[in-house]
N, C-alpha and C positions, 0 to 999 in steps of 0.2 A: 602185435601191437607196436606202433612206433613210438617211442618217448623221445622228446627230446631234452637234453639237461639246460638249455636256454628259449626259453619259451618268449613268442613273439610280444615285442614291447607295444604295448595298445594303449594310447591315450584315452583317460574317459570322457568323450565329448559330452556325455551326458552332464556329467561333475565340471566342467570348465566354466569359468566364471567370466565371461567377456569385461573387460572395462569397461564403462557404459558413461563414456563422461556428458558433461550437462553444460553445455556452452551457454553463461550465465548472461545478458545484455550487459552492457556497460560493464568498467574497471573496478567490481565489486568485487575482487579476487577474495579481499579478507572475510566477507561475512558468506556464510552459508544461510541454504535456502531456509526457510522454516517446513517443518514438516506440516506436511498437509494441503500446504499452498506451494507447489514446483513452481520456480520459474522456468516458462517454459524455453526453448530452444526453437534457434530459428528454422528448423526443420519441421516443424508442427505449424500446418498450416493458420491454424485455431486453435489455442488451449482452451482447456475447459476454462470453469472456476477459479477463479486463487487457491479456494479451500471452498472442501465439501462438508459441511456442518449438519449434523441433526436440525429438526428443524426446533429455531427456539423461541425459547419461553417467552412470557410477557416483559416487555421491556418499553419505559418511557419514551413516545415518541409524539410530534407536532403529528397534526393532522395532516393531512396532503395539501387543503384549500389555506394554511395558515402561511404556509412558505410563499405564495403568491400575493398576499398581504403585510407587508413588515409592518405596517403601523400596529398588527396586532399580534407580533411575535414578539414574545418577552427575550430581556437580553439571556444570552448564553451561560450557565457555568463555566469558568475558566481555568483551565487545570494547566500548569506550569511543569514540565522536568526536564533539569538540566539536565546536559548535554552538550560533550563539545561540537564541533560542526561536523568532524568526522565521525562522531556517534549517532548526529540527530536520526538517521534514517535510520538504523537498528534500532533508536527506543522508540521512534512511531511505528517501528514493525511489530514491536513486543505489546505497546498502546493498544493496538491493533486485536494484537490476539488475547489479550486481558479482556478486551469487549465482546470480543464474537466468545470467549467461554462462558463469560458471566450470565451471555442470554441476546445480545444485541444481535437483531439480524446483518446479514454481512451489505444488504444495498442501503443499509443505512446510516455507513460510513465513506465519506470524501476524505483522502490522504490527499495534504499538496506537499512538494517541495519547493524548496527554495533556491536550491542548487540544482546540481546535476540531477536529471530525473532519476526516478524509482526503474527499475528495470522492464516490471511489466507493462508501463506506459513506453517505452521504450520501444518494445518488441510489440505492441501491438499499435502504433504508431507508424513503426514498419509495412503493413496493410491499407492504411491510407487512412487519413482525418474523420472521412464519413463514417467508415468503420468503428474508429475509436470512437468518436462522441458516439455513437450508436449502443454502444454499451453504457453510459454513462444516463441516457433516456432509459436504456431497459431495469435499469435499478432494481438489480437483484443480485448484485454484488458489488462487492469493494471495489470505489473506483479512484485509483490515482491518477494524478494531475499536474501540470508542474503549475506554478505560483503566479507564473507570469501570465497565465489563461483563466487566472481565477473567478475573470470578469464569466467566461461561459461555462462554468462550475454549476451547477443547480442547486441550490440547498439542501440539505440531507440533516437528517438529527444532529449528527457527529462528525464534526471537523478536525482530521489531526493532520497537523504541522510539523513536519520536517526543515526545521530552519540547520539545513548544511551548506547553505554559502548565500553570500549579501552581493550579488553583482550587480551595481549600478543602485543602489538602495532600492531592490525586492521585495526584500523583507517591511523594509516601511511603508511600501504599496501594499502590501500582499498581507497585510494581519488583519488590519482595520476590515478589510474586504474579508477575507476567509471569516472574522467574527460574525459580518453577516450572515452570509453561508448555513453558520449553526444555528438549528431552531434550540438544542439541547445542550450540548456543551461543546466546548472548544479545548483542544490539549494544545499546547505549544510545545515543541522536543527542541531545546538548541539553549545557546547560551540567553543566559536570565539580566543579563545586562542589555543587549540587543532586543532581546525581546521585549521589555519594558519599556526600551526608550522608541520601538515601532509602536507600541499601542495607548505610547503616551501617558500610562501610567502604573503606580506599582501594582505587582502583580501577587 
């Protein structure tokens, strides 16, 4: 028998935990992704989903043929939370997931901003305009948008607003317009003084 008193040093590749880091779109270093909806990386040709949800429950919505008729779409509930400008877009993200838990299906919510876009319009804006509005027709998920397009937004139940920055008065284009947008309600996330004086009344 041979022994030896120093026996060969063997890494466990099995056990090795690669760093797997997640190259986020845009200079969103501070906030982390939400679980369940990865922002994807620009190595994925195609991400899925945002988020994969059971499918849910009954939840208040306009009919399809009501969105193409405004004269017979009632005005929206208006839901207000502050937030400063560097917050807005972490509490329309949270907005966000409040609704797809409660039961709201995920294509029938529009996120815009008002500032620098959302990452995932970002990154799939990246594959070209066609593409992106392409998903936005297929409405069978969350679709973000920035503010300044809100004119080719489609209507959807559920409008939330990311007011994190006013460049060139955005924001005072971009609410009055996204209120349309909503058959159901509208959330505003940003400061509650800016936002009252875009939609011209208190809120």
């Amino acid at each position: 028998m041979h022994e030896s008193a120093q026996g060969p040093r063997v890494a466990p590749a099995a056990g090795r935990t690669a760093p797997t880091p997640r190259p986020v779109p845009g200079p969103r270093s501070a906030a982390t992704p939400r679980p369940g909806r990865p922002i994807p990386g620009p190595a994925r040709p195609k991400p899925p989903a945002q988020r994969a949800h059971p499918t849910p429950g009954p939840a208040p919505a306009a009919p399809k043929g009501v969105a193409s008729h405004p004269e017979n779409r009632s005005v929206p509930q208006l839901q207000l939370i502050p937030a400063p400008a560097g917050g807005a877009l972490d509490a329309a993200e949270e907005a966000v997931d409040l609704l797809l838990d409660s039961g709201r299906a995920p294509g029938d919510i529009l996120v815009l901003t008002t500032g620098e876009q959302h990452p995932w319009a970002t990154h799939e804006l990246s594959f070209g305009e066609a593409a992106y509005w392409a998903q936005q027709d297929a409405g069978d998920d969350v679709f973000f948008a920035d503010a300044s397009a809100v004119d080719r937004a489609k209507p959807r139940p559920v409008v939330v607003v990311a007011v994190n920055g006013d460049i060139d008065g955005t924001v005072a284009r971009a609410l009055p317009l996204a209120r349309d947008r909503a058959d159901v309600l509208l959330i505003v996330c940003g400061d509650p003084q800016t936002i009252n004086s875009a939609l011209g009344a208190g809120v």
